[in-house]
N, C-alpha and C positions, 0 to 999 in steps of 0.2 A: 504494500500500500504506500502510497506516496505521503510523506509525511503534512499537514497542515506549517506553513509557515517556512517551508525549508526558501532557500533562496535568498531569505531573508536578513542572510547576516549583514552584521557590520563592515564597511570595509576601510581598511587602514592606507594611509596615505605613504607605506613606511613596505616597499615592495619584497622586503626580507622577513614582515611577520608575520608568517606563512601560521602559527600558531593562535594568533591571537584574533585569526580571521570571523571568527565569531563572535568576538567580543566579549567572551564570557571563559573564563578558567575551570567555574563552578556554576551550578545550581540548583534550588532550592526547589525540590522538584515532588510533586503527589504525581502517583500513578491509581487507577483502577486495573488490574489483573483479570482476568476470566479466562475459562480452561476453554467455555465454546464461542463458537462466534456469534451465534442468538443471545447467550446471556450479553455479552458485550453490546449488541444493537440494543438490546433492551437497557444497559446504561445509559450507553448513546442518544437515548429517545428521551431519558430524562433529565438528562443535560442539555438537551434543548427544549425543552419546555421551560429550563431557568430554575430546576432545581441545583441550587450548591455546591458545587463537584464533591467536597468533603462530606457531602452529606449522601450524595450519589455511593462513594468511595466507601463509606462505614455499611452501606446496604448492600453491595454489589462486589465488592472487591471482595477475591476470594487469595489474597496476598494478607502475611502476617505483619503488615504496615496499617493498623486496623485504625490509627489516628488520621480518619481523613485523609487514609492514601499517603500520608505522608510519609518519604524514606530521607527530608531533610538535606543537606549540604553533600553534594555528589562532585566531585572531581571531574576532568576528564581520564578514562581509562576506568572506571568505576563503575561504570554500568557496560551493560551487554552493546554490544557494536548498532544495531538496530535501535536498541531504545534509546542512545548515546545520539545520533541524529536527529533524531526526534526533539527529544528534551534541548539539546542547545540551539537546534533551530526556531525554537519559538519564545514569542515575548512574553513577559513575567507579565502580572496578570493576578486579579486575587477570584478564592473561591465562590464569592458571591457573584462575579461574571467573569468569567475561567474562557479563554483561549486554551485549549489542546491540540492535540495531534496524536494518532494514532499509526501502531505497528503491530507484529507480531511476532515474537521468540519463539524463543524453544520452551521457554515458562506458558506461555500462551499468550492472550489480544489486551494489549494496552490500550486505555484512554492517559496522556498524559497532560500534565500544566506543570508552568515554570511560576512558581510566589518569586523567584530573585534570580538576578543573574550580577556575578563579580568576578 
């Protein structure tokens, strides 16, 4: 799946910081997990109706990050290579109206959002 928001990076006026092309080192990031992809469309549907991601996240996520999805301060190289593009490609955002992007691992179908990026 093609992530929401990819493309979207920052870019640097500095043609050697091939690192920092995202703008972000870190971030602070909730996921929703699900093993199928109906349970996931069925998160999916209620995050667009404008329920809460975190509160999507405590009903639906089937990940031991049971606080609202959240797995908190991630590095780059810290998470799984898929959900890594995901998460640094999109703008931070809070749970009450949540920008995401989704993917899928080997864990199973992420809904993701970024609270910070540093």
């Amino acid at each position: 799946m093609a992530p929401k928001g990819k493309g979207k990076a920052a870019t640097s006026d500095k043609p050697d910081a091939k690192s920092k092309v995202s703008g972000a080192q870190s971030v602070n990031v909730r996921h929703i997990l699900c093993a199928k992809h109906s349970k996931k469309e069925e998160a999916l549907a209620k995050l667009n109706e404008g329920v809460a991601f975190n509160k999507v996240a405590e009903e639906y996520s089937e990940d031991k990050a049971r606080a609202g999805g959240s797995l908190g301060w991630k590095t780059k190289g810290q998470l799984l290579p898929e959900f890594e593009t995901v998460a640094f490609g999109l703008e931070a955002s809070s749970t009450a109206s949540p920008k995401w992007g989704e993917c899928k691992t080997s864990e199973g179908y992420h809904l993701i959002m970024v609270e910070g990026r540093k």
